[in-house]
N, C-alpha and C positions, 0 to 999 in steps of 0.2 A: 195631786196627780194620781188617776188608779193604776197600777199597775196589772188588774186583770186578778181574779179568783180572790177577789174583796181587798185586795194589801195595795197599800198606798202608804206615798211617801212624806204623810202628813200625821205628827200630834196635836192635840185640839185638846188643852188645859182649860180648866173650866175655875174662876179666880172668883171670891168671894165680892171683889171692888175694881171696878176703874185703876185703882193706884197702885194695889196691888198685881192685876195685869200688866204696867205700865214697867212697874219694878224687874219683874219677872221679864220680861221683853228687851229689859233696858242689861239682864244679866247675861239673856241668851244671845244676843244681838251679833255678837263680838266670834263665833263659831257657827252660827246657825239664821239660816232668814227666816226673818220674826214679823209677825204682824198681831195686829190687838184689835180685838172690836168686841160688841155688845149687840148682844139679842136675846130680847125677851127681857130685858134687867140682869141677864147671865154675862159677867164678863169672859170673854176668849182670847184664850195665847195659841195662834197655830203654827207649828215652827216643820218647816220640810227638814227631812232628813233625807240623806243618801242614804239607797236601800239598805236596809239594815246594819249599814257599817258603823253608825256612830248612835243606832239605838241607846244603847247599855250607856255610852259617855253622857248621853240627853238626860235621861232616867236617872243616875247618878246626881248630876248636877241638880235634876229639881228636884230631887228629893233633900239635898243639903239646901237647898233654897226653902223647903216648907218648911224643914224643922226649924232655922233660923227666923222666918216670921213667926212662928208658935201656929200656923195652923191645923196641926196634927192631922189634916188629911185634902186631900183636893182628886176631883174628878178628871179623868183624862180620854180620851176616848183614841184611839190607833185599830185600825182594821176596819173598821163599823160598830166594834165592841167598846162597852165603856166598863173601865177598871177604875179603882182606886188606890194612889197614893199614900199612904201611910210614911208618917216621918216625924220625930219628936213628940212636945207636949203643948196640949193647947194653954194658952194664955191668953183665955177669955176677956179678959183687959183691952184688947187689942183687937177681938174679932167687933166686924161689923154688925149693927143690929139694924132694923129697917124702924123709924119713926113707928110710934104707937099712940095714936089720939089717943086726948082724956074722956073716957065715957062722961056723960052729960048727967048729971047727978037728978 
């Protein structure tokens, strides 16, 4: 929803996976209404917030949510502007990688 001079009551998390959105939806759920979708192969967490009051608690929580999957960062977008997350260490192990055909010898 816009609230007029670009501020709206919507974050828009930008999730590496499917399962990882699903996780992330499945932790907000419980404080926040949460929905999950994909566009473009980009998975999306948008979760409304009331105007600014429980910003900080949101931002908080995902950021203990990234350090805990090892992503050490994720895209979010709030206003029209898109920031980044910063939280823990990545654990490459764990991050998705996309298929890579075998070149043809």
């Amino acid at each position: 929803m816009d609230l007029g001079y670009g501020l709206t009551e919507t974050v828009q998390f930008e999730l590496p996976d499917l399962a990882g959105a699903a996780r992330l939806a499945t932790l907000l759920r419980s404080r926040w209404a949460v929905s999950v979708n994909e566009e473009d192969d980009v998975a999306l967490v948008d979760v409304c917030i009331r105007p600014r009051t429980d910003l900080a608690s949101l931002m908080r929580t995902v950021e203990g949510w990234v350090a805990r999957e090892s992503l050490r960062a994720i895209r979010f977008e709030l206003d029209g502007r898109v920031y980044i997350l910063e939280a823990g260490e990545v654990d490459w192990a764990y991050v998705p990688r996309p298929a890579v055909e075998a070149e043809a010898a």
